[in-house]
C-alpha positions in Angstrom: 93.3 116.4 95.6 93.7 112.7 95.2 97.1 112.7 96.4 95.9 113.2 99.7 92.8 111.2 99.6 95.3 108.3 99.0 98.3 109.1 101.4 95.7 109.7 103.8 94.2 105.8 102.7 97.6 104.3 103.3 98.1 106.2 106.6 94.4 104.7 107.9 95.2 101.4 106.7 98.4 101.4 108.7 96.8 102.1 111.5 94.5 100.1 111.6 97.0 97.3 111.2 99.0 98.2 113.6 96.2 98.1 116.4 95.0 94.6 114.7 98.4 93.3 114.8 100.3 94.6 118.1 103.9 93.8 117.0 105.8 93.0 114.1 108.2 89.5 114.2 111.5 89.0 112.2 113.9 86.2 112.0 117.8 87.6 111.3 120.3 84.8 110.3 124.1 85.5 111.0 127.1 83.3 110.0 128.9 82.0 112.8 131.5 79.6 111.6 132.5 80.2 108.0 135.5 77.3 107.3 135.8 76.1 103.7 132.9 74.8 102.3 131.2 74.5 105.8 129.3 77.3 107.1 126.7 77.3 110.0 124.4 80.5 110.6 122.5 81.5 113.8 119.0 82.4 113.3 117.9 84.5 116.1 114.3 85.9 116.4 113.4 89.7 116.9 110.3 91.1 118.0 109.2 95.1 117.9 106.3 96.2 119.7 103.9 98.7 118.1 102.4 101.1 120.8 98.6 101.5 120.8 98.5 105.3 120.9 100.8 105.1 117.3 98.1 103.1 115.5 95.8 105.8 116.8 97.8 108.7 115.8 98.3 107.1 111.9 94.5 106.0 112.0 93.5 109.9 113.1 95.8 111.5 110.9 94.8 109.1 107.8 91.4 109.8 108.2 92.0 113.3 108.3 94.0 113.6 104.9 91.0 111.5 103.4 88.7 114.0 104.8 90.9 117.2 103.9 91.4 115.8 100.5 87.7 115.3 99.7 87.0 118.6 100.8 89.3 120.3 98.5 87.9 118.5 94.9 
């Protein structure tokens, strides 16, 4: 079944970005004073940790609908 041949692709692929990368950074801006024509925004950083074991889990399970999926054709 390609289907799962390529859900399991994009599941490995995640996972193995996510034990590359580590963590994923975002910058939110928010208005703070909007008065007339003048307006000033905040821009305040974020930063979400991705836990090792997930990357793991997405890379296993990937690699087993790419393996399950080959099987089956």
């Amino acid at each position: 079944m390609r289907g799962m041949v390529l859900i399991g692709a994009v599941l490995a692929i995640l996972g193995v970005a996510a034990l590359v990368s580590g963590q994923v950074r975002y910058t939110d801006t928010e208005p703070v004073v909007k008065a007339g024509p003048v307006q000033i925004d905040k821009k305040e950083s974020h930063t979400i940790s991705i836990p090792t074991i997930g990357g793991v889990i997405l890379l296993v399970a990937g690699l087993g609908f790419v393996f399950a999926g080959m099987r089956r054709s």
